[in-house]
SETORMI-552707 format. One record per residue (C-alpha): x, y, z; residue number from 0; residue in one letter. Coordinates in Angstrom, 2 decimals. Example, Ala and Ser with C-alpha at 12.3 -4.5 7.8 and 13.67 -1.06 7.14 Angstrom:
// SETORMI-552707
<atom east="12.30" north="-4.50" up="7.80" k="0" r="a"/>
<atom east="13.67" north="-1.06" up="7.14" k="1" r="s"/>
// end
This chain:
// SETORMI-552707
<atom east="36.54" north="19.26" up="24.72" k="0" r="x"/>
<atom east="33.71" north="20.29" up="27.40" k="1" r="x"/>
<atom east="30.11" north="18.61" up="27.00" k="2" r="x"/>
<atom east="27.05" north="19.47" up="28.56" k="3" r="x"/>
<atom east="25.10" north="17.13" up="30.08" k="4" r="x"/>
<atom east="21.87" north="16.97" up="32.27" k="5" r="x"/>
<atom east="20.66" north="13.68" up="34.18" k="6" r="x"/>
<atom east="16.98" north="13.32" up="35.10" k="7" r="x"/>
<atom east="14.92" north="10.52" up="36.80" k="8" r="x"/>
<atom east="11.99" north="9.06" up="34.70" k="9" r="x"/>
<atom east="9.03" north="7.21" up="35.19" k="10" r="x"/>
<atom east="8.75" north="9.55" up="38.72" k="11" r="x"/>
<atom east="7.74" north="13.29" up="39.91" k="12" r="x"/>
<atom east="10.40" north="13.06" up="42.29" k="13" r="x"/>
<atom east="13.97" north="13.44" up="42.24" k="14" r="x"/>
<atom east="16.39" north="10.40" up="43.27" k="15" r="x"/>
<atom east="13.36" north="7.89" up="42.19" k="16" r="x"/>
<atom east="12.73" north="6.16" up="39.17" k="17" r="x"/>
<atom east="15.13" north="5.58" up="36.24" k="18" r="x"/>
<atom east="18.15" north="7.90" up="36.19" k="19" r="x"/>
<atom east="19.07" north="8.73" up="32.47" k="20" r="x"/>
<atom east="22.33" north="11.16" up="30.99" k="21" r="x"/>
<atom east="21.53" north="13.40" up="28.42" k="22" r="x"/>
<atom east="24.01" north="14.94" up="26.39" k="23" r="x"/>
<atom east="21.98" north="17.57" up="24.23" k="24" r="x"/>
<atom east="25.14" north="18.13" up="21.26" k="25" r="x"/>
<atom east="27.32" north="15.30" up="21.37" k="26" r="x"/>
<atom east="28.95" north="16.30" up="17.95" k="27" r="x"/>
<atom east="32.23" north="15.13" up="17.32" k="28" r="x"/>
<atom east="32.33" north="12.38" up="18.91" k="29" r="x"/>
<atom east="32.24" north="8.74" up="18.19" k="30" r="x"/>
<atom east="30.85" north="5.51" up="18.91" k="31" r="x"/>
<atom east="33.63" north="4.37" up="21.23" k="32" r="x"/>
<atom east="33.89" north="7.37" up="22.82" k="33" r="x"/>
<atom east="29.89" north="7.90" up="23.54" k="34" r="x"/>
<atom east="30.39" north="4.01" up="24.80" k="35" r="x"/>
<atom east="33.31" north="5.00" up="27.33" k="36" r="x"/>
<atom east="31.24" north="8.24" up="28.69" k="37" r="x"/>
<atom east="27.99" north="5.93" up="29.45" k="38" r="x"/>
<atom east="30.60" north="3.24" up="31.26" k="39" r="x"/>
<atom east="31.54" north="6.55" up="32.96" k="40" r="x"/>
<atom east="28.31" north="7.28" up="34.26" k="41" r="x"/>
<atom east="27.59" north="3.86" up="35.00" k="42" r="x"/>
<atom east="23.43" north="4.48" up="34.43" k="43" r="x"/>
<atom east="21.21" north="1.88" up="33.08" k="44" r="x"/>
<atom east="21.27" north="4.63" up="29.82" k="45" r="x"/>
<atom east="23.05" north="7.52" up="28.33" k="46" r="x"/>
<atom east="21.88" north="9.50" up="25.71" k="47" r="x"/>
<atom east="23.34" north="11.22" up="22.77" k="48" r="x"/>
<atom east="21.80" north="14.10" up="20.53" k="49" r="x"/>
<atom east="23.18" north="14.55" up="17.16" k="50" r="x"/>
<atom east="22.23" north="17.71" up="15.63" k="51" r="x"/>
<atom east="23.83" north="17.44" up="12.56" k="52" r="x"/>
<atom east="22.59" north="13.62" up="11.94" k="53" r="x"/>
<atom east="18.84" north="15.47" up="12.79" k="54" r="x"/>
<atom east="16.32" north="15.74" up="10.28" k="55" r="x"/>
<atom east="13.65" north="18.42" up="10.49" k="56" r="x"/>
<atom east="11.10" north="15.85" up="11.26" k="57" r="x"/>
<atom east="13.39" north="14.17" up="13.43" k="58" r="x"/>
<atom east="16.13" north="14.37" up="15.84" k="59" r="x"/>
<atom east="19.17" north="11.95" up="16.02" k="60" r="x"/>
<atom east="19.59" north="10.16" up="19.36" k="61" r="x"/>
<atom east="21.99" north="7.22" up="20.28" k="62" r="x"/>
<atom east="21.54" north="5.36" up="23.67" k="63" r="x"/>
<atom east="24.16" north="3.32" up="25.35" k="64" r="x"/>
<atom east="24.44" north="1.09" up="28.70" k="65" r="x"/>
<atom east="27.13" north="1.07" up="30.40" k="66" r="x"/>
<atom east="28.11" north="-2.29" up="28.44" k="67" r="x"/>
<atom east="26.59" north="-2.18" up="24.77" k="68" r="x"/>
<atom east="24.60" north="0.49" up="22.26" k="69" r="x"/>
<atom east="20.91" north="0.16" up="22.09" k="70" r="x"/>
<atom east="18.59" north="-0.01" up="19.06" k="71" r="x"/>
<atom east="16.00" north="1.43" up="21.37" k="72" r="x"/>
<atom east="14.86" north="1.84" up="24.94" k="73" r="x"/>
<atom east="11.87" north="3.24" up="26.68" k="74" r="x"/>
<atom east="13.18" north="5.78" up="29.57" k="75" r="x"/>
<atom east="15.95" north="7.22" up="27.53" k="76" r="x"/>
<atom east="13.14" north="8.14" up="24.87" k="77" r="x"/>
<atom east="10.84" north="9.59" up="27.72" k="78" r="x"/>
<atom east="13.94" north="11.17" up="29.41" k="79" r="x"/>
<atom east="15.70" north="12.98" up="26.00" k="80" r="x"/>
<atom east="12.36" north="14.28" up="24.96" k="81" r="x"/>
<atom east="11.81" north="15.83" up="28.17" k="82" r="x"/>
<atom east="15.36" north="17.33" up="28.42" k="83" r="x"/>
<atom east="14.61" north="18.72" up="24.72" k="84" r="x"/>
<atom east="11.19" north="20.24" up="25.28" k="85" r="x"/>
<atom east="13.26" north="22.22" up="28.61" k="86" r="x"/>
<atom east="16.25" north="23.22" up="26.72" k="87" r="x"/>
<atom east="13.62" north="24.39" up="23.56" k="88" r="x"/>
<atom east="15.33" north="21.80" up="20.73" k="89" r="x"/>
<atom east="11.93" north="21.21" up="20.39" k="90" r="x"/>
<atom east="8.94" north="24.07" up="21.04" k="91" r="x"/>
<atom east="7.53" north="23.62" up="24.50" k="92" r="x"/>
<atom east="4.21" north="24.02" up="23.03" k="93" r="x"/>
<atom east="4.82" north="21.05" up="20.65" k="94" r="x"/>
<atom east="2.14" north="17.98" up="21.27" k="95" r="x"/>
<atom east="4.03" north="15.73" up="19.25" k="96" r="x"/>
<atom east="7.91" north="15.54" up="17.84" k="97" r="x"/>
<atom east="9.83" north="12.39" up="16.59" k="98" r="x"/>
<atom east="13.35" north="10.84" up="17.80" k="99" r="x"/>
<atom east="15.38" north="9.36" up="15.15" k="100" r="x"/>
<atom east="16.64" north="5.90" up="16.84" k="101" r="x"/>
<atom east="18.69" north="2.55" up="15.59" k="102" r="x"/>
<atom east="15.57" north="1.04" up="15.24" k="103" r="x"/>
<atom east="14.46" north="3.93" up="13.35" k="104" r="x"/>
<atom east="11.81" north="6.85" up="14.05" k="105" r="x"/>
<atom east="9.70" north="6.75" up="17.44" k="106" r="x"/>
<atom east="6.82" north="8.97" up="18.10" k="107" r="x"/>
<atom east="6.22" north="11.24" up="21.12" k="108" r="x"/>
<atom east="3.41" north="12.29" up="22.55" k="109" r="x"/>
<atom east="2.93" north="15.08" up="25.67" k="110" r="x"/>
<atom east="0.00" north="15.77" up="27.81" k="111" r="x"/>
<atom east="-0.86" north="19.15" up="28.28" k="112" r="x"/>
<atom east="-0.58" north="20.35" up="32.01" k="113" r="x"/>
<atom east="2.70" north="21.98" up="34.05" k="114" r="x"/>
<atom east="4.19" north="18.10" up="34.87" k="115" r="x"/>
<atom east="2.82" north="15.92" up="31.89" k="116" r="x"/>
<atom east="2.97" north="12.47" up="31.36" k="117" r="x"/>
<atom east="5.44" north="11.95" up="28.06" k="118" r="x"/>
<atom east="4.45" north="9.40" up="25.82" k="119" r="x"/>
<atom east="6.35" north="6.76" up="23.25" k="120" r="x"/>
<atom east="4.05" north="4.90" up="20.94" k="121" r="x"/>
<atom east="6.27" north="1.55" up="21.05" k="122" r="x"/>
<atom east="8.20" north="0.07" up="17.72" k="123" r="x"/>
<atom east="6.23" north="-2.97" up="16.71" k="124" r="x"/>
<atom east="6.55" north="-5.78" up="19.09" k="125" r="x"/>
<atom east="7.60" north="-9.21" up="17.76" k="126" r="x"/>
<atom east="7.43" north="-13.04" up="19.60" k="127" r="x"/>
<atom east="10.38" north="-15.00" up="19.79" k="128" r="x"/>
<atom east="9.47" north="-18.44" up="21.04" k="129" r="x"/>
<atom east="8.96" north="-20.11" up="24.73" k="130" r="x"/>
<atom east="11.54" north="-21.15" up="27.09" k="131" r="x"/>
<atom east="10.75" north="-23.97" up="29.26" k="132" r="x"/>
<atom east="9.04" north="-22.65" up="33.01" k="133" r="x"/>
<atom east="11.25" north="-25.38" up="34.84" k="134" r="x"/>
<atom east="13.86" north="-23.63" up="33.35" k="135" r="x"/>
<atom east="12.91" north="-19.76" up="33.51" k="136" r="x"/>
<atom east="11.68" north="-20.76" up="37.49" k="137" r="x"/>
<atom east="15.46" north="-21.63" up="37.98" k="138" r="x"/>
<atom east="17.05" north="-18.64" up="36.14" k="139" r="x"/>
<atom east="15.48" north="-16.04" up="38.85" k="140" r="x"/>
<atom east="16.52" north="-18.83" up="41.41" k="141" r="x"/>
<atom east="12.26" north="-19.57" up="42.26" k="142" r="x"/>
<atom east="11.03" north="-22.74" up="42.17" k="143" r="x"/>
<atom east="8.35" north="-23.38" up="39.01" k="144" r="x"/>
<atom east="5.80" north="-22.90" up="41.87" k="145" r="x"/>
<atom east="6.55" north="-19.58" up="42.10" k="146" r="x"/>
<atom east="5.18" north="-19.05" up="38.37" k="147" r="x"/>
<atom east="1.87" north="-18.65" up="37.58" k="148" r="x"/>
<atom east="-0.63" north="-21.44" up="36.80" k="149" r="x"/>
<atom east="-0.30" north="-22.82" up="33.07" k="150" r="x"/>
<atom east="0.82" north="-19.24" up="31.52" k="151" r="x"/>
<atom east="4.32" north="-19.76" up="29.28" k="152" r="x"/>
<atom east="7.43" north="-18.23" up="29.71" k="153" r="x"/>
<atom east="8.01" north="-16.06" up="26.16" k="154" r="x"/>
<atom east="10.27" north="-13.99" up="24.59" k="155" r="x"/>
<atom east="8.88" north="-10.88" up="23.12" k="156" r="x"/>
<atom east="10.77" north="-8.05" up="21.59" k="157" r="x"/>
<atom east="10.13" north="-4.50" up="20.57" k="158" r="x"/>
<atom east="13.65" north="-4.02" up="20.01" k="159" r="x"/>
<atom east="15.52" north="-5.25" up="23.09" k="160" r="x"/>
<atom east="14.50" north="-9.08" up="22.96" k="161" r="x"/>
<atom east="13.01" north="-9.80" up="26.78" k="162" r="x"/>
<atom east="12.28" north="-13.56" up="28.55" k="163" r="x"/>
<atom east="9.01" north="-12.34" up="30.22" k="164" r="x"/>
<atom east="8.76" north="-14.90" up="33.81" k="165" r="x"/>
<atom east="5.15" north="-14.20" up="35.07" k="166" r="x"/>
<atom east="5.09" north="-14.90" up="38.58" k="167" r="x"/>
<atom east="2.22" north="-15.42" up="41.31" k="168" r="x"/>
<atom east="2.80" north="-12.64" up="43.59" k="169" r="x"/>
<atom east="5.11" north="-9.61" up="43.90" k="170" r="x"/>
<atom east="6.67" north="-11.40" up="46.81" k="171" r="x"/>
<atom east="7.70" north="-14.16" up="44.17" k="172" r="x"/>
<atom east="9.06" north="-10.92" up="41.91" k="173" r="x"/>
<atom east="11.03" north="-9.44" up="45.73" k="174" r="x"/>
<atom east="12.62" north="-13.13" up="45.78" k="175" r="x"/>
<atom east="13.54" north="-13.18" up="42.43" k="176" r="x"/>
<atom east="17.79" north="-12.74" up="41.61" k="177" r="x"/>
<atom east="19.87" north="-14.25" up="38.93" k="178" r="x"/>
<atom east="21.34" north="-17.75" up="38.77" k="179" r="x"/>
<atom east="23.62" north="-17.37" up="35.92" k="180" r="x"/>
<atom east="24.31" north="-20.80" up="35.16" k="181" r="x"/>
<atom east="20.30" north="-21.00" up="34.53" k="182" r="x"/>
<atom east="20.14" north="-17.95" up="32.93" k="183" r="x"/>
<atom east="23.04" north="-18.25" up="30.68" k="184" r="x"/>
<atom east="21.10" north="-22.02" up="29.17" k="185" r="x"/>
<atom east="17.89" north="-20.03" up="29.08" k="186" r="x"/>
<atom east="19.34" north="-17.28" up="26.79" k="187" r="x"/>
<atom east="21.27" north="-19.93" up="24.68" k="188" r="x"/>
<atom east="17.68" north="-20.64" up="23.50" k="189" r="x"/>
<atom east="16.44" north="-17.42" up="23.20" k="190" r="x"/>
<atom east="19.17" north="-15.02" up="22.76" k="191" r="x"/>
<atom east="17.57" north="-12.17" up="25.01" k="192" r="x"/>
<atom east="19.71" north="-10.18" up="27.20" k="193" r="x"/>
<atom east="16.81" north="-9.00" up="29.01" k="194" r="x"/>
<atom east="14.54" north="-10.80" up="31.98" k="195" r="x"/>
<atom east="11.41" north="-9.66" up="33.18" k="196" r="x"/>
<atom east="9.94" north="-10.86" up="35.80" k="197" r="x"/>
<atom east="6.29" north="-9.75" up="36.89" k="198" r="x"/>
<atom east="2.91" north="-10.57" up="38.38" k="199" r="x"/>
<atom east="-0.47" north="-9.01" up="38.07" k="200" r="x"/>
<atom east="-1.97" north="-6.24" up="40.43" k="201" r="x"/>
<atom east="-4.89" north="-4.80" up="40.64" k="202" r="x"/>
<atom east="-3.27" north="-1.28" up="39.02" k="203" r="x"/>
<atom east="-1.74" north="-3.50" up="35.96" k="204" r="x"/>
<atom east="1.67" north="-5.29" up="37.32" k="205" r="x"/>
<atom east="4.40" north="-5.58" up="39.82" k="206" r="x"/>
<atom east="7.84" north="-5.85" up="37.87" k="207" r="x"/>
<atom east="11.75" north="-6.02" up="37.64" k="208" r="x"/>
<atom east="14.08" north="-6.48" up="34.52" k="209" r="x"/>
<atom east="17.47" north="-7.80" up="34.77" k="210" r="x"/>
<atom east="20.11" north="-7.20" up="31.83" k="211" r="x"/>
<atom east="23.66" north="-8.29" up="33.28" k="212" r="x"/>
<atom east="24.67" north="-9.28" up="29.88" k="213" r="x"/>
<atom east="24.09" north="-5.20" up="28.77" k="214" r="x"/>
<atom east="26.03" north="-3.85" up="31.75" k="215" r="x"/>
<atom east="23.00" north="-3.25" up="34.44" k="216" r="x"/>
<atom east="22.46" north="-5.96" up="36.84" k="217" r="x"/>
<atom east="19.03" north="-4.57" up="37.41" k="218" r="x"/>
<atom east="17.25" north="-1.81" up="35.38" k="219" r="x"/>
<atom east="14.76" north="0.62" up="38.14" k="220" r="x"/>
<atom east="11.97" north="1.10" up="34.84" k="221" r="x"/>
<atom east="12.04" north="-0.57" up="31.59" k="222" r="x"/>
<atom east="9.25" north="1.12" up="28.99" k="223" r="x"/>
<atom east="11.09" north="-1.08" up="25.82" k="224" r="x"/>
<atom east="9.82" north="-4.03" up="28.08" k="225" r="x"/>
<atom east="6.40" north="-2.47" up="28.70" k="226" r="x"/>
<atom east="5.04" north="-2.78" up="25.73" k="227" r="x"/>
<atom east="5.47" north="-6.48" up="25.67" k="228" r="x"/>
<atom east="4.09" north="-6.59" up="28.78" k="229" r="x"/>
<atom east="1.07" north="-5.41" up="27.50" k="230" r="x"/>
<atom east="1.09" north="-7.63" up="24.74" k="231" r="x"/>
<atom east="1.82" north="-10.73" up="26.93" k="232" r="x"/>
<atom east="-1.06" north="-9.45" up="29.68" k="233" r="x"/>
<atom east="-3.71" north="-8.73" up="26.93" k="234" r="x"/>
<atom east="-3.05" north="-12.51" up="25.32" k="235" r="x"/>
<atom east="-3.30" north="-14.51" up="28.08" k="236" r="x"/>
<atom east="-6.53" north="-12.66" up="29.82" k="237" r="x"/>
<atom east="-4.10" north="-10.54" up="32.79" k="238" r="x"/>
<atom east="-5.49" north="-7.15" up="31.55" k="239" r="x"/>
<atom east="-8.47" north="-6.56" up="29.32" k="240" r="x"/>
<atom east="-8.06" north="-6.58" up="25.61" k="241" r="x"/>
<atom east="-9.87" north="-3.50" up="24.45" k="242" r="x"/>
<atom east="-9.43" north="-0.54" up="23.16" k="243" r="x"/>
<atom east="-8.38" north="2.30" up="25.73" k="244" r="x"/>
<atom east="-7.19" north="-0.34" up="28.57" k="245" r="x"/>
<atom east="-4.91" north="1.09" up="30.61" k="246" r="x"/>
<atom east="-2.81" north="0.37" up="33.28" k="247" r="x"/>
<atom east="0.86" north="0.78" up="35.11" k="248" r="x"/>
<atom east="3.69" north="-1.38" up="35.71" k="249" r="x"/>
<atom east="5.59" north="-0.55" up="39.00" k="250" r="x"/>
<atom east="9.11" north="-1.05" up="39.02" k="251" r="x"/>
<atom east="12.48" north="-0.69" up="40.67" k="252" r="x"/>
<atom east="10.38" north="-0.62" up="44.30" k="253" r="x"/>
<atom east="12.97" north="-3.56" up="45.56" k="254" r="x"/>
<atom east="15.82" north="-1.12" up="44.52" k="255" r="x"/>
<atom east="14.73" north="1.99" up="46.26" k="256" r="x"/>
<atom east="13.45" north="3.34" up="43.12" k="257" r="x"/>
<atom east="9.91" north="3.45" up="42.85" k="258" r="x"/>
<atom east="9.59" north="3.77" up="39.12" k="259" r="x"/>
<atom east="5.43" north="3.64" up="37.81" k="260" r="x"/>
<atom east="5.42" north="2.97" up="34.07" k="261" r="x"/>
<atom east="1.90" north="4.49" up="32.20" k="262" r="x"/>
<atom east="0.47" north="1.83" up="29.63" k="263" r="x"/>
<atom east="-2.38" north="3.03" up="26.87" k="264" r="x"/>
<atom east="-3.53" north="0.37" up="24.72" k="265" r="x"/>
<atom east="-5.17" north="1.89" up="21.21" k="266" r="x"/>
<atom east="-7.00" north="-1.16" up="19.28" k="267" r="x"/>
<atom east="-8.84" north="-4.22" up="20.80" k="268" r="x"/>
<atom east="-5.09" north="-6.02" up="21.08" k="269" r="x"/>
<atom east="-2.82" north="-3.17" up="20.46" k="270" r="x"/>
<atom east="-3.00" north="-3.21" up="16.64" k="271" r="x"/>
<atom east="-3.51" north="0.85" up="16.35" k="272" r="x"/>
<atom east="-0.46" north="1.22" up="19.00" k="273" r="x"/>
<atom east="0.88" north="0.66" up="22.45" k="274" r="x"/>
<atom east="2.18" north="4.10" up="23.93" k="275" r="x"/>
<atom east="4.08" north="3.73" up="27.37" k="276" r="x"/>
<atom east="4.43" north="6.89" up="29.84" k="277" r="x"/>
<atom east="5.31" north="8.70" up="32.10" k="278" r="x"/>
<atom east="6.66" north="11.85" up="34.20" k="279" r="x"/>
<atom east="10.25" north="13.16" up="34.25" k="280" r="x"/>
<atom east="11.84" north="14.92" up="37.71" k="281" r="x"/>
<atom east="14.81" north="17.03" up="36.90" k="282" r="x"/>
<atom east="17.95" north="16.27" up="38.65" k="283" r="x"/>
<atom east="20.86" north="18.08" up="37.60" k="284" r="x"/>
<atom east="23.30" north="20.08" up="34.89" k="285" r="x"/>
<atom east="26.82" north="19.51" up="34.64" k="286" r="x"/>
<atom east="29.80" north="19.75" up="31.71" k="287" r="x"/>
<atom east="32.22" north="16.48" up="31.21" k="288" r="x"/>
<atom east="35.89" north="17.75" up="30.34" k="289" r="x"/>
<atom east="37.78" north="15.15" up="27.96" k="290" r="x"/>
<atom east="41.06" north="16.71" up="27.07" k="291" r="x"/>
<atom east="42.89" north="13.99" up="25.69" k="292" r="x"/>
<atom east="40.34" north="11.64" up="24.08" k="293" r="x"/>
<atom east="41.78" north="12.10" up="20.90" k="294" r="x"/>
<atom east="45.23" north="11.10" up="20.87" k="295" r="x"/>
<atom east="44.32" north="8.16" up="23.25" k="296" r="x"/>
<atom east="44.53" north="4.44" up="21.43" k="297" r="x"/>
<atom east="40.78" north="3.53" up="21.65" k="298" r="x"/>
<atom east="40.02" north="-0.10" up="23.13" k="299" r="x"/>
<atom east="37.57" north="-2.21" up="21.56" k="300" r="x"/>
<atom east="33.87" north="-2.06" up="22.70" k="301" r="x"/>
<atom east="31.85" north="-4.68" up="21.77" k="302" r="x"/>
<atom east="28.36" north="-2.99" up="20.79" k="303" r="x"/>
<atom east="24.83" north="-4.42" up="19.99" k="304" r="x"/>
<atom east="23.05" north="-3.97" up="16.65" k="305" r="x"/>
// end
């Protein structure tokens, strides 16, 4: 069996920056394990599967897998597979607007018009999950509670991927930042998130990075299933404005050598009408993936998220 594949870098106009992605455009015939072993392969924070004959006319079928686990939905693989499927015409070029059938179930995309557009994802609704201490968070990204900001909580929000957000004074606080697992591991006995975000304000929006060791990516270069939160969490505690139309970008993966900027447009005085995350896509690269003996192999067991 050969498979096509193309990799791209989102959340950038420029190749080798932002958030590399995989994207197989007719992954029929194969299954989960298999689609789990080929994103280990790659070893990106994502890989993406299209499944034409899981596709509805209003939709197409798309699984996404870190190297470690299955996703019920991310933010750059969404960006990324649309993007790949407008330039290999799965869905009409022209097309404003198309749909992506995910585990968490449809998500809505939106294009700008222009040669390079921005791609946007109106985000699955976004849901809180409690507070975890700040003495606590402080010592999970190995900072000192002083690093945090001022009175603001440490909360878990999820639109999807559940996400500790850390909100921290300065973006030299969010350079300093690395895991202390020990921490980390207490902090997500309380919250069960696999995902830390750690961030402080700019004046463009925020200054950001995500860790996800538990989902196979020590640290993730652009994370749009986190944006959205972010712009929840900013809008309720007075860090961006709540209004309709606010708008702003998250920065990400700078420390990694990956400057990744990450488009926020807020619809609704607090998000109520939709949060859409964007951004631009740089093309990287074609290729086909030979697997010749796949199917007689004994399969290990993959331990997958739903």
């Amino acid at each position: 069996m050969e498979l096509e594949y193309h990799v791209v870098d989102v959340f950038t106009t420029t190749p080798l920056e932002g958030n590399p992605l995989a994207v197989f455009p007719d992954a029929t015939g194969l299954d989960t394990n298999t689609m789990q072993r080929i994103a280990r392969e790659f070893n990106l924070s994502e890989t993406t599967f299209i499944l034409p004959a899981q596709s509805r006319a209003d939709a197409t079928r798309v699984r996404i897998f870190t190297p470690g686990a299955e996703m019920e939905f991310a933010g750059h693989p969404t960006i990324g597979t649309a993007y790949v499927m407008r330039r290999l015409n799965l869905v009409s070029p022209q097309a404003a607007t198309f749909t992506l059938d995910e585990n968490i179930g449809p998500v809505n995309v939106r294009v700008d018009a222009g040669e390079d557009p921005i791609l946007w994802l109106t985000m699955p609704e976004i849901r809180e999950a409690g507070e975890i201490p700040r003495s606590l968070c402080a010592r999970a990204v190995s900072l000192s509670e002083n690093d945090l900001l001022p009175t603001l909580p440490c909360e878990v929000l999820s639109a999807g991927n559940p996400t500790l957000f850390i909100p921290l004074k300065d973006a030299a606080s969010v350079d300093r930042a690395s895991v202390d697992t020990a921490a980390l591991t207490i902090a997500q006995q309380q919250c069960a998130a696999p995902c830390v975000f750690v961030f402080a304000p700019t004046s463009a929006g925020a200054y950001s990075r995500m860790f996800a060791r538990d989902l196979g990516v020590s640290e993730d270069p652009a994370t749009g299933s986190a944006t959205g939160p972010l712009a929840t969490y900013m809008m309720r505690h007075g860090l961006v404005a709540r209004a309709d139309g606010t708008r702003f970008v998250s920065e990400q993966g700078y420390k990694m050598g990956r400057p990744s900027v990450l488009h926020v447009l807020v619809h609704g005085s607090g998000g109520e009408a939709g949060i859409e995350v964007g951004g631009n896509v740089a093309y990287v690269a074609t290729g086909r993936l030979s697997l010749p003996s796949l199917a007689s192999e004994r399969q290990p067991d993959v331990s997958i998220c739903r």
